[in-house]
C-alpha positions as CSV (number, residue, x, y, z in Angstrom):
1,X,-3.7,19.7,-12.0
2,X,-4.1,20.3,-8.2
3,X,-2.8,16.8,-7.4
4,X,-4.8,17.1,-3.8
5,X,-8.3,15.8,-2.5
6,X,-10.3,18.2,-1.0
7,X,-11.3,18.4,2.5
8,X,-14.5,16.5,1.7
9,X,-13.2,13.9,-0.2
10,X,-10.9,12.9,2.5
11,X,-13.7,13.0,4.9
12,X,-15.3,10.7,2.8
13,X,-12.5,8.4,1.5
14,X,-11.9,7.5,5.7
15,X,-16.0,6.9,5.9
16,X,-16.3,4.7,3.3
17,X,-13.5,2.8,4.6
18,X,-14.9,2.9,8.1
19,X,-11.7,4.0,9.6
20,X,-11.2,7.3,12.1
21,X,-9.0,9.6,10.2
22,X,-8.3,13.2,11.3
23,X,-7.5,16.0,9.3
24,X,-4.6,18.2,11.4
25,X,-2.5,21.5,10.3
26,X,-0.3,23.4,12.7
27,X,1.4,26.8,12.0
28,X,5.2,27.5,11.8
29,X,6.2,30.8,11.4
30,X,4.1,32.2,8.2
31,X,3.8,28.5,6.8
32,X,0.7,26.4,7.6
33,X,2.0,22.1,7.4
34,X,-1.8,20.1,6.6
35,X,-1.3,16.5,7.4
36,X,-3.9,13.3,7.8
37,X,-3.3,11.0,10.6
38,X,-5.0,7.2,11.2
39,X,-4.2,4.5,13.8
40,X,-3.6,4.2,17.1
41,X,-1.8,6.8,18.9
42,X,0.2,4.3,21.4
43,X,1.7,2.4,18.4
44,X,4.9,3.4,16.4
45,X,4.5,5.9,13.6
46,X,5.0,5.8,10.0
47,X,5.3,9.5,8.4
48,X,4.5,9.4,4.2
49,X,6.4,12.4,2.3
50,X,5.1,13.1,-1.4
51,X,6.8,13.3,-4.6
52,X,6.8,16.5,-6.4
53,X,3.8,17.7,-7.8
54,X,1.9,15.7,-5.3
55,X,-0.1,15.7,-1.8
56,X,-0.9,13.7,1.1
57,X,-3.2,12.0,-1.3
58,X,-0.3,9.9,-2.7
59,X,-0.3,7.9,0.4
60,X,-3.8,7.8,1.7
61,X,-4.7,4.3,0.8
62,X,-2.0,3.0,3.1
63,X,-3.4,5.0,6.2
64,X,-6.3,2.5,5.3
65,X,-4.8,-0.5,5.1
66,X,-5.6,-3.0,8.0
67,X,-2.7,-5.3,7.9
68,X,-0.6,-1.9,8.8
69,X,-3.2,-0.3,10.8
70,X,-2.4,-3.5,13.2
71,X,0.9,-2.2,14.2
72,X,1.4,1.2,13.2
73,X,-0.3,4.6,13.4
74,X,0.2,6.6,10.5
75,X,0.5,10.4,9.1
76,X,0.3,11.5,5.3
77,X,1.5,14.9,5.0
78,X,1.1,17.9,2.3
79,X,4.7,18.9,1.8
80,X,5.2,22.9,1.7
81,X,3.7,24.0,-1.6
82,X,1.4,21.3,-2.0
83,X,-1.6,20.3,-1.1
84,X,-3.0,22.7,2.5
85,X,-0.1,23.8,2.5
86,X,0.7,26.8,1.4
87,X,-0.6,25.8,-1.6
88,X,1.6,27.0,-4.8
89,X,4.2,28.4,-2.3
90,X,7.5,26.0,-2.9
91,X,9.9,25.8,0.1
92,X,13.3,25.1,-2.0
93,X,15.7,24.3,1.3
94,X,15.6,21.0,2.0
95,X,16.5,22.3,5.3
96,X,13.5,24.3,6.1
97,X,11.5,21.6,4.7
98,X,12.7,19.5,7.5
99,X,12.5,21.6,10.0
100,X,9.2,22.3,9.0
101,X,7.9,19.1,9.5
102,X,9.7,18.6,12.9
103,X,7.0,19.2,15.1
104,X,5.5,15.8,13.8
105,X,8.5,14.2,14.8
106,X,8.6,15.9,18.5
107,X,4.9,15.4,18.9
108,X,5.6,11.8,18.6
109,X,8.9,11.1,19.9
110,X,8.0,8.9,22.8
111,X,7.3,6.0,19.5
112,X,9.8,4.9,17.9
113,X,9.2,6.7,13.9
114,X,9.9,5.6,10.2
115,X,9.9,8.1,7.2
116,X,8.7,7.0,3.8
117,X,9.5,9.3,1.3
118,X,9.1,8.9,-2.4
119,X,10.9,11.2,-5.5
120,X,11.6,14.3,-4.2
121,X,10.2,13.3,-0.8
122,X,13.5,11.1,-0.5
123,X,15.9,13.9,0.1
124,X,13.3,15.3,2.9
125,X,13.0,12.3,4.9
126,X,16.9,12.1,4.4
127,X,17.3,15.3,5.8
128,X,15.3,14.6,8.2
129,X,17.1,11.5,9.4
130,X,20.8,13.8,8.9
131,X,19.1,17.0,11.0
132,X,17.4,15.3,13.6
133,X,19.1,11.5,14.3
134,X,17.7,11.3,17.7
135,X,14.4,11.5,16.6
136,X,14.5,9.2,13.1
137,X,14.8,5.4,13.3
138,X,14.1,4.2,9.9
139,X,14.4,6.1,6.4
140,X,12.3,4.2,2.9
141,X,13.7,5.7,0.0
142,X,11.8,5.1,-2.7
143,X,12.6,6.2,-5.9
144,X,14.4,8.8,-4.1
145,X,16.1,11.9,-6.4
146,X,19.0,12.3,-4.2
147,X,22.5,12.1,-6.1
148,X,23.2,15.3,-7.4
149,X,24.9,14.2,-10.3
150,X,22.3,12.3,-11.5
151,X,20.1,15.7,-11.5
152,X,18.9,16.1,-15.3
153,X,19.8,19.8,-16.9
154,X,16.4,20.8,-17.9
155,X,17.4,24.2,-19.5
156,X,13.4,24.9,-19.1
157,X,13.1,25.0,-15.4
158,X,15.4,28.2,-15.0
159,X,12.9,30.3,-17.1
160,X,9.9,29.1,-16.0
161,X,11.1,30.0,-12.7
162,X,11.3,33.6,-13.0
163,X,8.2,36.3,-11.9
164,X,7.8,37.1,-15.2
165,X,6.7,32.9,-16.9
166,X,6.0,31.2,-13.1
167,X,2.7,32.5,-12.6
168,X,1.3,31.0,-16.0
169,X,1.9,27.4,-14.7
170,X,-0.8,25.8,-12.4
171,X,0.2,26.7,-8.8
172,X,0.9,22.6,-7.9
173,X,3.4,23.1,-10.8
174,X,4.7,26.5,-10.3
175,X,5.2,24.8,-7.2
176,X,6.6,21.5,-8.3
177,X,9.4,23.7,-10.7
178,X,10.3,26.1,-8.0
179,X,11.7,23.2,-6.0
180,X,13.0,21.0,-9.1
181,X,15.0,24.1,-10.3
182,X,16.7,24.4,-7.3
183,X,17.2,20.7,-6.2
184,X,20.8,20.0,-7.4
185,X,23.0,22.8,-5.3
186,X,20.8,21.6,-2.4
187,X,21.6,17.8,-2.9
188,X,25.3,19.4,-2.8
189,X,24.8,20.5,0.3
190,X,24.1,17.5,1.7
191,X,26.7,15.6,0.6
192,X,29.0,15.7,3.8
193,X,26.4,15.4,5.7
194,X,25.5,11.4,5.3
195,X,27.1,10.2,7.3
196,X,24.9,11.5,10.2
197,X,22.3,9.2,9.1
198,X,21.8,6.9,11.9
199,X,18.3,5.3,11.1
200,X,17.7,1.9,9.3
201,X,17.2,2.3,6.0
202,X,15.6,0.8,3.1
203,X,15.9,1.9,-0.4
204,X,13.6,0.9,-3.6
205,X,14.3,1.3,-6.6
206,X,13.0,0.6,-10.1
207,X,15.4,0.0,-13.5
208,X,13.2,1.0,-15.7
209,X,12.4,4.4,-14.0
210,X,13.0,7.4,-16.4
211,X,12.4,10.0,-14.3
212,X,14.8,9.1,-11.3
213,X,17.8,7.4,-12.5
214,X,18.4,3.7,-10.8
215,X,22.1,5.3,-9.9
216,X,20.5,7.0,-7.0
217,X,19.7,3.8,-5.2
218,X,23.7,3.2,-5.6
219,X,24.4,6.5,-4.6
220,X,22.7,6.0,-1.2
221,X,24.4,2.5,-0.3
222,X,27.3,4.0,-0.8
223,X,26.8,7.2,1.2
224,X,24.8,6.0,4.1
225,X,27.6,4.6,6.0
226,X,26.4,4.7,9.7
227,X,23.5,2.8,9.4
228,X,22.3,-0.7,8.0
229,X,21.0,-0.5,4.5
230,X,19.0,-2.9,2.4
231,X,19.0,-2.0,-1.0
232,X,16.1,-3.6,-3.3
233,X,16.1,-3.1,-6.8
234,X,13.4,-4.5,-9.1
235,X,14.9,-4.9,-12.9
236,X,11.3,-4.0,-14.4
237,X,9.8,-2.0,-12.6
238,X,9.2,2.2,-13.0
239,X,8.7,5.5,-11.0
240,X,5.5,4.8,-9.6
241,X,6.4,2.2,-6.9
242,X,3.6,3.6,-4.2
243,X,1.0,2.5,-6.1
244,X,2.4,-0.4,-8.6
245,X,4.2,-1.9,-6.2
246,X,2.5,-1.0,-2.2
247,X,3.9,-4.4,-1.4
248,X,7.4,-3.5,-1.1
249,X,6.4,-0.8,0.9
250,X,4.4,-2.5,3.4
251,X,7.2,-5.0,3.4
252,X,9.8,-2.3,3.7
253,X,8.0,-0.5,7.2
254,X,7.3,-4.1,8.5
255,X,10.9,-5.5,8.1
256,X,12.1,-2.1,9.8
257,X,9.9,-2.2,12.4
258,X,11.4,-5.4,13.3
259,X,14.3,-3.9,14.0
260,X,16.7,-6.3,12.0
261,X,20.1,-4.8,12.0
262,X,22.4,-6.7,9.9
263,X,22.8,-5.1,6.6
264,X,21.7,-6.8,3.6
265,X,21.8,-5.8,-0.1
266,X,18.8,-8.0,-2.2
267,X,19.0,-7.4,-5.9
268,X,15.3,-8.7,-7.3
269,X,14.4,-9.3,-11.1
């Protein structure tokens, strides 16, 4: 129920692949951000942002993969609440969840950077891209919760949420509910603000996913109006695109990187 490897495991999972992998956390006010980072420093970065429940884990096999070690270093990071990171201690604001993870982006400014998030990951790298443009130049969305109309009413959540029932869940999903609860009005907020998306973006999105409706894939076309969008949309496919379907990932950073700028909308069966 912890969703996270442990130190040791990661250790070992970068040995056995015979690839240098370092284990990094940095401080930010009271909040500690843990983060694993592969690849060549001099190359262009790829950040991966976790679901929710999750952990740097969710990505770890791609910080292994040689045909994207070629070209790109890469970071998989333990999102506030998860993983090292304050582990069981949700940061709700999408805002402070970007800014939290800024100093990745300012430590590596002088590459050029792409954002992959996934689930709830989506509306942090979008964030991300709307708070800080000058440092963002390509978004993936994948499976991204991000329309806030789409947000299910799960009359569960509000309880479970309070001192009194919270600290009976396992603290991945104490923290996992802290952050769902409040994931609607914070969408909201970020409504006006799409428009300052400037990266490239690429959104995937599965029709058969039940626990992010295919209408956010829809919602984001729509909204991200500043930047070219490809929209890819497989008819058959569910939630759990980073590891059913890494291809379209891989495919997704590579195209990106390649800085095509016409937008195209795909629609795949």
């Amino acid at each position: 129920m912890q969703f996270r490897m442990s130190s040791s495991e990661i250790d070992d999972f970068f040995e056995a692949h015979e690839i240098e992998g370092t284990r990094i956390s940095y401080r930010v006010g009271n909040r500690t951000i843990n983060y694993v980072h592969s690849g060549d420093e001099s190359l262009p970065l790829v950040v991966f942002v976790h679901g929710s429940p999750g952990s740097l884990s969710a990505f770890i096999e791609y910080l292994s993969d040689s045909s994207l070690l070629k070209d790109f270093q890469m970071i998989s990071v333990d999102r506030p609440g998860f993983g090292y990171s304050n582990f069981g201690e949700a940061e709700p604001s999408l805002e402070k969840q970007a800014a939290l993870l800024l100093p990745i982006l300012k430590k590596y400014q002088d590459q050029s950077i792409i954002l992959v998030g996934h689930s709830l990951g989506g509306p942090v790298v979008a964030r991300m891209a709307m708070d800080y443009p000058d440092l963002v130049d390509a978004i993936v969305l994948v499976a991204p919760s991000i329309d806030p109309d789409l947000e299910p009413n799960e009359w569960y959540r509000g309880p479970l949420a309070t001192p009194f029932l919270k600290w009976i869940l396992p603290r991945s999903i104490r923290a996992s509910n802290d952050e769902i609860w409040k994931l609607k009005p914070e969408l909201q907020e970020m409504l006006p603000l799409w428009e300052k998306v400037k990266a490239k973006t690429v959104v995937i999105q599965g029709g058969k996913d039940k626990l992010v409706p295919p209408g956010n894939a829809d919602f984001a076309y729509e909204r991200i109006v500043n930047a070219p969008v490809e929209l890819i949309q497989i008819k058959d496919m569910n939630h759990f695109v980073p590891w059913s379907h890494p291809h379209l990932i891989k495919s997704a950073i590579l195209k990106l990187a390649a800085a095509e700028s016409e937008e195209i909308k795909i629609s795949a069966n």
